[in-house]
Every structure is written in C-alpha cells, then in structure tokens.
C-alpha positions in Angstrom: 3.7 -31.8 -72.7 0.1 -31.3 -71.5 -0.9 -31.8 -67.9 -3.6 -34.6 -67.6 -7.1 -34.1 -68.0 -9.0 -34.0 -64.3 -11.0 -37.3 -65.9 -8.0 -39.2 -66.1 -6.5 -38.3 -63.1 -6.4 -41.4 -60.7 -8.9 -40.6 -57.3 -7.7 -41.1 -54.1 -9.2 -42.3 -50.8 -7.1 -41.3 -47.4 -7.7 -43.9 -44.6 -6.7 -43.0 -40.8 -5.7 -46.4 -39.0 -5.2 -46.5 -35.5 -2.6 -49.6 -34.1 -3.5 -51.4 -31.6 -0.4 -53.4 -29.8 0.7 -54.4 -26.5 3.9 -52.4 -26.7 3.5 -48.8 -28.0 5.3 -48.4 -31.7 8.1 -45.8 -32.1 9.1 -47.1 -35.7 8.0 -45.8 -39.4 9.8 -48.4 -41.2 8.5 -51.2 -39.7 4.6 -50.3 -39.8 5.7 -49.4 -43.3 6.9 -52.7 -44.4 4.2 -54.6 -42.4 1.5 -52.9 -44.4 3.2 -53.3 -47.9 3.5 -56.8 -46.6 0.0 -57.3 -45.7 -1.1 -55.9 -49.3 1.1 -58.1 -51.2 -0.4 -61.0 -49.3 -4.1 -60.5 -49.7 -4.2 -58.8 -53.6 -0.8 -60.2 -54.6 1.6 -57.5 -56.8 -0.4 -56.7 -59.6 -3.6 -55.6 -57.0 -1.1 -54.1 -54.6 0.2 -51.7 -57.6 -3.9 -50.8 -58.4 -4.1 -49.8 -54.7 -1.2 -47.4 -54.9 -0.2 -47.0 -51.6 1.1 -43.8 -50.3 2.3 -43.1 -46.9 1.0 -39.4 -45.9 4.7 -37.4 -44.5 4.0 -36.5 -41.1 0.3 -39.0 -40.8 2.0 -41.3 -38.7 1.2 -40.0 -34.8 3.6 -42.1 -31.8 1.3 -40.7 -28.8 -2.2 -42.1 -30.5 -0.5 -44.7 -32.2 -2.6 -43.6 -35.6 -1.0 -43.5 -39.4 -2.6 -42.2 -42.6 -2.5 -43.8 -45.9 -3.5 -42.9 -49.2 -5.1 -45.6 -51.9 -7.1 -45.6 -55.1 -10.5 -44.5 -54.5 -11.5 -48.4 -56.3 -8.6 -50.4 -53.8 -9.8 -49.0 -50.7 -11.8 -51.6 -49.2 -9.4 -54.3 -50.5 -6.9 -52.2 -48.7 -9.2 -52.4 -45.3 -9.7 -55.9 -45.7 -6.3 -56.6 -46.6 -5.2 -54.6 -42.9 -7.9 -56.1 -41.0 -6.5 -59.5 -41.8 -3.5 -59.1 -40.8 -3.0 -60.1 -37.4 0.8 -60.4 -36.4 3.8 -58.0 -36.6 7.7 -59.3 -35.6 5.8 -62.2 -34.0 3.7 -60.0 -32.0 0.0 -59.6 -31.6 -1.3 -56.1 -34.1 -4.8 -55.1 -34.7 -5.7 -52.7 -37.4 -8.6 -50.6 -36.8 -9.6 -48.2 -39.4 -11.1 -45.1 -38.3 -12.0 -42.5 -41.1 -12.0 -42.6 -44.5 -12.1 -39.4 -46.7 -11.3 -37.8 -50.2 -9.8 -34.6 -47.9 -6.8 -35.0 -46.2 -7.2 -32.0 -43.6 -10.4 -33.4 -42.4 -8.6 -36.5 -41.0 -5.7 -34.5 -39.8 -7.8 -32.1 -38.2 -11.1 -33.8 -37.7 -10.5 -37.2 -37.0 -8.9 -37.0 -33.8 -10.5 -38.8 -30.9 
C-alpha cells in the first residue's frame, strides 16, 4: 500500500493552554475528559471528529499548570472558542487561556514557556 500523498495529509495546529483554577490540578484524565466534553458541547460529534483532538504525551506540565493539544489546522479556532467557553470543571470555577499556537511542536515545548 502506498503512503499518502503530502497533499492529503490532514495539517495540524498545536495549541499550548494554560489552566487557570483555584486549586492546582494534579490529574490528566480529568482535564482530558473536560476538554472532550467542552468540544462535544460547542461543535457537537460530527465537528468534534473534524477537530481531531490529540493530547501531546508528556504536554501536560503540573508546576505551570499548562497542557498541549493538537487539532486540524481548519478546527483550531472552533477549538479556542469551544475552551474559552467553558467555564466550570467538577463544579469548580476553570478558565482556559490559550497561549501559543504553532505548526511545530518544539517551539511550544521549548519556546513558549513563560
């Protein structure tokens, strides 16, 4: 089987978020589901399949409280919107602030620290 051509490949956008709460987060799977969640409410399934959200391995950082995702190049400010909107997590208050947004992943692991 032939690999894909570079012009059908899907592009991909990474976003760096940094979470804003009044208790520090220590857990993966619940910013995980909270995010998913968040997507499914504001572009419902079929939009939240387009996006193609990807959680980078080791993007999520417990001292700065910052995670990196990866999106379709075309979802990726659906993706902010969708994140900016949502406002409560386990009945506590969470803002989402994106930071950076780039096509290379080592500039936001090594460049986008504050």
């Amino acid at each position: 089987m032939k690999p894909l051509m570079p012009t059908l490949k899907e592009k991909k956008r990474y976003i760096k978020y940094r979470i804003h709460t009044q208790k520090p987060l220590s857990d993966n799977k619940m910013l995980q589901n909270t995010v998913r969640g968040a997507l499914q409410e504001y572009l419902g399934s079929s939009g939240a399949a387009k996006a193609g959200l990807l959680f980078v391995k080791d993007g999520f950082d417990v001292t700065e409280q910052t995670f990196i995702i990866r999106v379709n190049n075309k979802q990726a400010d659906n993706v902010k919107a969708s994140l900016t909107l949502k406002t409560k997590m386990n009945n506590k208050e969470v803002n989402f602030q994106s930071i950076k947004t780039s096509a290379i992943l080592k500039k936001l692991i090594k460049g986008g620290k504050k």
